[in-house]
GULOVEX-912823 format. One line per 10 residues: number of its first residue (from 1); their letters; for each residue x, y, z of N, C-alpha, C. Coordinates in Angstrom, 3 decimals, padded with zeros to 6 digits, always signed. Example, Ala and Ser with C-alpha at 12.3 -4.5 7.8 and 13.67 -1.06 7.14 Angstrom:
// residues 2
1) AS) +013.190:-005.690:+007.800:+012.300:-004.500:+007.800:+013.200:-003.300:+007.800 | +012.850:-002.250:+007.080:+013.670:-001.060:+007.140:+012.900:+000.030:+007.870
This chain:
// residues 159
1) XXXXXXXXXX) +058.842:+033.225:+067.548:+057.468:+033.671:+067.546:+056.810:+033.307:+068.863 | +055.881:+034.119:+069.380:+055.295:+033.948:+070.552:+053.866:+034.393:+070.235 | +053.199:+033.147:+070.416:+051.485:+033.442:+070.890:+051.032:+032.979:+072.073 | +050.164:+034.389:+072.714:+049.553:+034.246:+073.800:+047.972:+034.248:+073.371 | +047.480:+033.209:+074.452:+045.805:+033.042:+074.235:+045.397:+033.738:+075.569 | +044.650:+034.629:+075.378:+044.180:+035.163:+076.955:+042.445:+034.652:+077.095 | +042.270:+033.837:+077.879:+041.043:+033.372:+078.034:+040.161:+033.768:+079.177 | +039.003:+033.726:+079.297:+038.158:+034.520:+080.529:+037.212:+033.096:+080.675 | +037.709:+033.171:+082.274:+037.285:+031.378:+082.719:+038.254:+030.091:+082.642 | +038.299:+029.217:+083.524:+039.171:+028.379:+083.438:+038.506:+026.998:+083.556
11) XXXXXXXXXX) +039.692:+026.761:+082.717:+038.767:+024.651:+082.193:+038.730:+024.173:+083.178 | +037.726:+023.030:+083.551:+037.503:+022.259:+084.832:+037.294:+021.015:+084.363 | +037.366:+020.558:+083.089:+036.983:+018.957:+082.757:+038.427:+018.914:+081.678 | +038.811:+017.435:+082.425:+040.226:+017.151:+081.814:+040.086:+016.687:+080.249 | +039.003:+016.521:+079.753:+039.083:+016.024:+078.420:+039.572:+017.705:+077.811 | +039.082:+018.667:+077.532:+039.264:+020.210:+077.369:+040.851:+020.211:+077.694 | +041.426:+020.216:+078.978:+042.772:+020.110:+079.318:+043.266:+019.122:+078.578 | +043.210:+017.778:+078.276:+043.998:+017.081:+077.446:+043.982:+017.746:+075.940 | +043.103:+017.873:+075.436:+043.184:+018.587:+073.804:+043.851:+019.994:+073.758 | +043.779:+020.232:+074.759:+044.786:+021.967:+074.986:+046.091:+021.813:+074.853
21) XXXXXXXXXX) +046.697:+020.577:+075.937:+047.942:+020.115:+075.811:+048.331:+019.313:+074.635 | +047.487:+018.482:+074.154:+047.849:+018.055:+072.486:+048.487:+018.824:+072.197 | +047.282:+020.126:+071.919:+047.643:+021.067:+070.740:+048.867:+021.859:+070.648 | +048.835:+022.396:+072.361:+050.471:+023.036:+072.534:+051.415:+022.349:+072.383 | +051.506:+021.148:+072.509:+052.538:+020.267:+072.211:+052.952:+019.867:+070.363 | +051.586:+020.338:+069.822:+052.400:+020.217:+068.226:+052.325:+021.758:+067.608 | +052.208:+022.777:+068.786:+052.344:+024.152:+068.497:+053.705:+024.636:+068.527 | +054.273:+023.979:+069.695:+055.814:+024.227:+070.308:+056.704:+024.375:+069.155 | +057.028:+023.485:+068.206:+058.095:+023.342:+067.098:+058.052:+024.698:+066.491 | +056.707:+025.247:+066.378:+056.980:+026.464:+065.131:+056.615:+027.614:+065.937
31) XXXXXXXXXX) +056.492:+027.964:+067.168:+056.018:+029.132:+068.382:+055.620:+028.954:+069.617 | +055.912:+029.544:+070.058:+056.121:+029.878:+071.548:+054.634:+029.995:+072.251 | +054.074:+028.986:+073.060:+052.619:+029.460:+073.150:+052.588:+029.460:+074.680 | +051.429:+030.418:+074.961:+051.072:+030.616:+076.499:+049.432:+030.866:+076.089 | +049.045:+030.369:+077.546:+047.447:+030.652:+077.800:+047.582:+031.245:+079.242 | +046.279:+032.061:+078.966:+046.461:+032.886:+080.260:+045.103:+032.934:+080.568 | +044.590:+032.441:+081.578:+043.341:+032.503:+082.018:+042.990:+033.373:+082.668 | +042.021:+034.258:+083.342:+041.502:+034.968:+084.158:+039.836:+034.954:+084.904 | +039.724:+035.132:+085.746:+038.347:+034.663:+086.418:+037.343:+034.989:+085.625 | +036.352:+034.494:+085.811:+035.069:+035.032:+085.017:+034.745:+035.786:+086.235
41) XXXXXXXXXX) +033.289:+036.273:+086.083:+033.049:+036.895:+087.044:+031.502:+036.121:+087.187 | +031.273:+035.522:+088.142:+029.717:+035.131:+088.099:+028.524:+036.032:+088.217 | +027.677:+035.123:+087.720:+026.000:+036.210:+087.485:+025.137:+035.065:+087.596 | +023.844:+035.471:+087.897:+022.880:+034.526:+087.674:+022.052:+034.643:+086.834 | +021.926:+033.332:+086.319:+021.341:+032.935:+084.791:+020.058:+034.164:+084.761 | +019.751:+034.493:+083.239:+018.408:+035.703:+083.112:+018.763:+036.858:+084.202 | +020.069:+037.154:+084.135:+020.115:+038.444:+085.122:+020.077:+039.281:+083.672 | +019.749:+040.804:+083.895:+019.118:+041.898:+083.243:+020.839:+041.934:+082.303 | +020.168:+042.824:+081.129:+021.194:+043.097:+080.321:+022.322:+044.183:+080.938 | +022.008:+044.850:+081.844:+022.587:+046.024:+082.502:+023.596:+045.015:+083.592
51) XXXXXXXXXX) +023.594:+044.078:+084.251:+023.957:+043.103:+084.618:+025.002:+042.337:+083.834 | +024.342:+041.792:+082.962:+025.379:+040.625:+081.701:+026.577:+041.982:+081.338 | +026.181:+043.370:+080.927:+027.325:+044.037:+080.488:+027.824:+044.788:+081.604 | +027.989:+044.354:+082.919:+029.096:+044.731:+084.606:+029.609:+043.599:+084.202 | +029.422:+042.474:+084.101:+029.947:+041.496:+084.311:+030.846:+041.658:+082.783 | +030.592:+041.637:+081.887:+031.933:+041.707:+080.634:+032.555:+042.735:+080.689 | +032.334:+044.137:+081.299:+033.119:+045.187:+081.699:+034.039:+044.498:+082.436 | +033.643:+043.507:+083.664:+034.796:+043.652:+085.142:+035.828:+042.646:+084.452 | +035.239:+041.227:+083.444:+036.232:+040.496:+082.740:+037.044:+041.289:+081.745 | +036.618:+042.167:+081.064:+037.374:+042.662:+080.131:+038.291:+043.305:+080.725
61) XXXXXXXXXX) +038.091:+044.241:+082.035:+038.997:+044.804:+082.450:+040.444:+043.860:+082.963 | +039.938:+042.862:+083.253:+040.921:+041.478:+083.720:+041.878:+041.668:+082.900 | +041.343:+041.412:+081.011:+042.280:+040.811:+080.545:+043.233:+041.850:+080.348 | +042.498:+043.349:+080.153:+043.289:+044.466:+080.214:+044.320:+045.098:+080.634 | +044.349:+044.378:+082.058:+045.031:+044.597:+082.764:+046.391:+044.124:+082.409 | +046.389:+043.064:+081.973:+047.348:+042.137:+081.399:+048.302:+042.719:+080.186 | +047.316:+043.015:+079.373:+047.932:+043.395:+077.845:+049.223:+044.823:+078.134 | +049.686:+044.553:+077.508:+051.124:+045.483:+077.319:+050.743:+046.315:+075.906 | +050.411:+047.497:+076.174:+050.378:+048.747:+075.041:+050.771:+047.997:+073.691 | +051.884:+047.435:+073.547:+052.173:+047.045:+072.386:+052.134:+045.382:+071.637
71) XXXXXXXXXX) +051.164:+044.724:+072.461:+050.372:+043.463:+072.094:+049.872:+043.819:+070.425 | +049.612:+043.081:+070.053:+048.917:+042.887:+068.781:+048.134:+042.073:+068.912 | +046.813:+042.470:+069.377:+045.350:+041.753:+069.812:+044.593:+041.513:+068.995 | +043.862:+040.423:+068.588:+043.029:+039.909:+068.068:+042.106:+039.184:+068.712 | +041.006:+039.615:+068.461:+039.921:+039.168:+069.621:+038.860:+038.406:+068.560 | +038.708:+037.083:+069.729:+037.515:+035.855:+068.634:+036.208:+036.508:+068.825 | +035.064:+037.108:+067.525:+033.894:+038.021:+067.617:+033.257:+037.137:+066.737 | +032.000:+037.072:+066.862:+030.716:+036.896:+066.095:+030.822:+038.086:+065.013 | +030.825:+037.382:+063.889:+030.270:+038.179:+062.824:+031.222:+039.302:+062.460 | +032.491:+038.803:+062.658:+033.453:+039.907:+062.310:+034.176:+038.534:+060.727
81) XXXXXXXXXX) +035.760:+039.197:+060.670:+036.331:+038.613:+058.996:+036.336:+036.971:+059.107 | +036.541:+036.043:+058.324:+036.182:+034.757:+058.800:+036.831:+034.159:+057.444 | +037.855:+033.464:+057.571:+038.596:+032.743:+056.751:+038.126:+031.261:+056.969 | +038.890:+030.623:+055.694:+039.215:+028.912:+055.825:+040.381:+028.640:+056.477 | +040.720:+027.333:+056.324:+041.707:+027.142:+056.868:+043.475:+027.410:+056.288 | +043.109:+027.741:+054.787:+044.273:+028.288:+053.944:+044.488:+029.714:+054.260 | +043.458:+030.277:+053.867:+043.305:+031.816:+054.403:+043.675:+032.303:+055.522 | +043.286:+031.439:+056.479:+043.778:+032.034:+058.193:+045.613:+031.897:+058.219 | +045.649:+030.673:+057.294:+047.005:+030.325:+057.512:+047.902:+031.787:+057.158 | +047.471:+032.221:+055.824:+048.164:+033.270:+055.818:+048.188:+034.546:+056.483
91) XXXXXXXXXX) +047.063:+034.577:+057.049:+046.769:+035.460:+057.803:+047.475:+036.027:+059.181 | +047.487:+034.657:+059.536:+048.253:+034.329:+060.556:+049.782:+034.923:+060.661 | +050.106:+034.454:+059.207:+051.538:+035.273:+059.011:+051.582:+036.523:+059.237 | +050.496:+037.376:+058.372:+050.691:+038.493:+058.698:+050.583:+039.067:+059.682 | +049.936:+038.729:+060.830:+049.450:+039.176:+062.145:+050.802:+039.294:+062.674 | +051.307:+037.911:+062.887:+052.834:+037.891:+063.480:+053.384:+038.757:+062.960 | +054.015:+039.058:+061.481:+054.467:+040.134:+061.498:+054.379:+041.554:+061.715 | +053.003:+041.858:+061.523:+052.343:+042.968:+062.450:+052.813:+042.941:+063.887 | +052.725:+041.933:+064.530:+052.783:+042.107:+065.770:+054.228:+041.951:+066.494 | +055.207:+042.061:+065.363:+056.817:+041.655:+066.029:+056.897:+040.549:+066.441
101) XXXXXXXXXX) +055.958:+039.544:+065.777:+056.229:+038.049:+066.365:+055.913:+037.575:+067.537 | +054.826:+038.560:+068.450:+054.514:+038.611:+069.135:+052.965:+039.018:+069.054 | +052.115:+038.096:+069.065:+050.526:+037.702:+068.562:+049.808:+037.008:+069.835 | +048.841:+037.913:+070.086:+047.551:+037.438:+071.172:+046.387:+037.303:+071.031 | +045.606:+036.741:+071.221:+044.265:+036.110:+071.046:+043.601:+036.388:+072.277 | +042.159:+036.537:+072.091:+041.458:+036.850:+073.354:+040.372:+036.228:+072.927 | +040.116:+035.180:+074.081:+038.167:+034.602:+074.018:+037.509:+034.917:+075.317 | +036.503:+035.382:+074.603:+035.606:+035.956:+075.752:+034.895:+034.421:+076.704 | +034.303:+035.519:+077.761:+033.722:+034.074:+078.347:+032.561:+033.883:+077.937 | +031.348:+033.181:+078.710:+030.068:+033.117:+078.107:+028.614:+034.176:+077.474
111) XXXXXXXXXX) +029.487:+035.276:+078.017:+028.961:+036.308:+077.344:+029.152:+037.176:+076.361 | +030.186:+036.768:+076.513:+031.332:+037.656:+074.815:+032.415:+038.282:+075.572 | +033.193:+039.201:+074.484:+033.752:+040.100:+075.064:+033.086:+041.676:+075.367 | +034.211:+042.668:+076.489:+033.297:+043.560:+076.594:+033.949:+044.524:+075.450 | +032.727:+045.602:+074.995:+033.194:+046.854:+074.743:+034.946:+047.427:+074.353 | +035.421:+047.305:+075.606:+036.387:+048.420:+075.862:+037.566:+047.353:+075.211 | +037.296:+045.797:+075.123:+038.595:+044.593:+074.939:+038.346:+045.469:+073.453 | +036.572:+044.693:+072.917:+036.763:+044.817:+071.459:+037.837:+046.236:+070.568 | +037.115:+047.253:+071.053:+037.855:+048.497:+070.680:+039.507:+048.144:+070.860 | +040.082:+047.888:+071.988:+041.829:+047.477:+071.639:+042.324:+047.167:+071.577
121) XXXXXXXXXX) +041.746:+045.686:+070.827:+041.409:+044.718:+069.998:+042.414:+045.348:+068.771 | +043.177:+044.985:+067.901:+043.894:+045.742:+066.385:+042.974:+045.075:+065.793 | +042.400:+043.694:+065.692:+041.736:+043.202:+064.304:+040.615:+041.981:+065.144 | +039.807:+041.861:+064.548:+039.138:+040.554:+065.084:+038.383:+039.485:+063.853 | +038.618:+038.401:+064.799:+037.972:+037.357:+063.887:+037.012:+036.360:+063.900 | +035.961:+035.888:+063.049:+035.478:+034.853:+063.733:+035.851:+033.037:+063.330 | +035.496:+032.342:+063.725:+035.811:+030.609:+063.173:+034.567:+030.146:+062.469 | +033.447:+030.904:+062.315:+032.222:+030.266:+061.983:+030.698:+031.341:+062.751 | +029.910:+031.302:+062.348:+028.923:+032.122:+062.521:+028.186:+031.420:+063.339 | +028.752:+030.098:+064.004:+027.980:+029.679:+064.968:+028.457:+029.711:+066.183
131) XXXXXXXXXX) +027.532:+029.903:+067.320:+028.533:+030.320:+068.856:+028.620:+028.787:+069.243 | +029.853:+028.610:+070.120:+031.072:+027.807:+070.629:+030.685:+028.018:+071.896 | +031.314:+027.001:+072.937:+031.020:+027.115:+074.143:+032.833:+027.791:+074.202 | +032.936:+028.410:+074.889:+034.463:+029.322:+075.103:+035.672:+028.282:+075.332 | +034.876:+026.718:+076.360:+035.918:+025.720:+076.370:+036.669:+025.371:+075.027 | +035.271:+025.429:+073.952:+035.570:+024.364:+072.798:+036.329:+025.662:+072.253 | +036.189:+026.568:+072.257:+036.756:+027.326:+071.679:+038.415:+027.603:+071.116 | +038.948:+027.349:+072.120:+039.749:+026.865:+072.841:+041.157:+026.632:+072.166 | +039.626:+025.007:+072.378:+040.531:+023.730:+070.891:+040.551:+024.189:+069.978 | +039.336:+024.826:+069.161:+039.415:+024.948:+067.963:+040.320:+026.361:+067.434
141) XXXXXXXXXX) +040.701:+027.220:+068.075:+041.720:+028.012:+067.856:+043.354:+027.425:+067.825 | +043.163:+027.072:+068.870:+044.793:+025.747:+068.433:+044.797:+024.825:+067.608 | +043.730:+024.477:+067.274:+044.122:+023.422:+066.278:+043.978:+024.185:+064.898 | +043.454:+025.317:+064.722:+043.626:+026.165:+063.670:+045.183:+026.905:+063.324 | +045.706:+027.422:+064.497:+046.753:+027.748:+064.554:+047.602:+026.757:+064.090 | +047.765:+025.523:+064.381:+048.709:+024.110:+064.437:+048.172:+023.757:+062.814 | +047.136:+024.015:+062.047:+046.937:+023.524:+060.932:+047.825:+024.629:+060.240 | +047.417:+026.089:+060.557:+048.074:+027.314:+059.807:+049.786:+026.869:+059.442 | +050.254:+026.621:+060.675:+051.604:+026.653:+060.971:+051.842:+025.198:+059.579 | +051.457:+024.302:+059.818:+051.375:+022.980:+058.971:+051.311:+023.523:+057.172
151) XXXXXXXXX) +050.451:+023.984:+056.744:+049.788:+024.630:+055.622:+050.978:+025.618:+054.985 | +051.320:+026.446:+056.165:+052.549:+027.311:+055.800:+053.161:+027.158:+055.389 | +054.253:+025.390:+055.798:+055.618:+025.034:+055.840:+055.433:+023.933:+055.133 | +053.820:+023.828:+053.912:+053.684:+022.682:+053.182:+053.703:+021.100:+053.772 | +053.319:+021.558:+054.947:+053.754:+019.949:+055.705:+052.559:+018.974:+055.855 | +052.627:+018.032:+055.431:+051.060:+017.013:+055.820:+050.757:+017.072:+057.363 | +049.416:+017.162:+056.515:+048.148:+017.592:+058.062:+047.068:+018.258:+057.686 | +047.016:+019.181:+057.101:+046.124:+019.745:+056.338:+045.113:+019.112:+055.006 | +044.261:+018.728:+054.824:+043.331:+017.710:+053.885:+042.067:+018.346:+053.554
């Protein structure tokens, strides 16, 4: 199994980098994980809405660029399907198998994602109806994943 995280923006404070590497490190045993960062694009703070959406167009196009026609994308959205932590677990399964065992994740940067990701996007999800800074985000997608994988295979960790 292989999951890729495609992220927009890259961590700059090592506490964020240490909990990333935790997590991949108790991800490894049950899948194959990669993160893939790509630039944000800067703006200045209270720039116009016509503005905020060039700037998630030119990131989205980033990650776009990347994705291979036959990814099985799932993109982290506000207010889209929203499981627990049992629920995702299974969920999870199914995605992988949807996706040939081959499953990607996309977090937007501080503005969301754009338009054109969401649309080819196959499914999206959220962690909670409250917004995340994209760092924390991060974590909390790996350590969801690393609980799923745990939950799956009946293994303590999950409480």
């Amino acid at each position: 199994m292989k999951i890729t995280v495609y992220c927009i923006g890259h961590l700059k404070e090592n506490y964020w980098k240490m909990a990333i590497e935790e997590y991949a490190k108790r991800i490894r045993p049950y899948a194959s994980l990669k993160i893939v960062e790509v630039d944000d694009v800067p703006y200045k703070e209270g720039a116009s809405p016509a503005i905020e959406e060039q700037v998630k167009n030119k990131e989205g196009e980033k990650v776009l660029a990347k994705l291979k026609p036959t990814d099985y994308l799932c993109a982290l959205d506000l207010g889209k399907a929203e499981y627990d932590s049992p629920a995702f677990s299974k969920h999870l399964e199914k995605m992988l198998v949807q996706g040939g065992s081959n499953l990607s994740f996309v977090i937007g940067g501080s503005l969301g994602l754009s338009d054109a990701l969401k649309q080819r996007a196959n499914e999206a999800i959220t962690f909670s109806k409250m917004t995340f800074p994209h760092q924390m985000m991060r974590v909390i997608l790996l350590e969801q994943i690393y609980r799923a994988f745990k939950i799956a295979r009946h293994e303590p960790y999950h409480k």
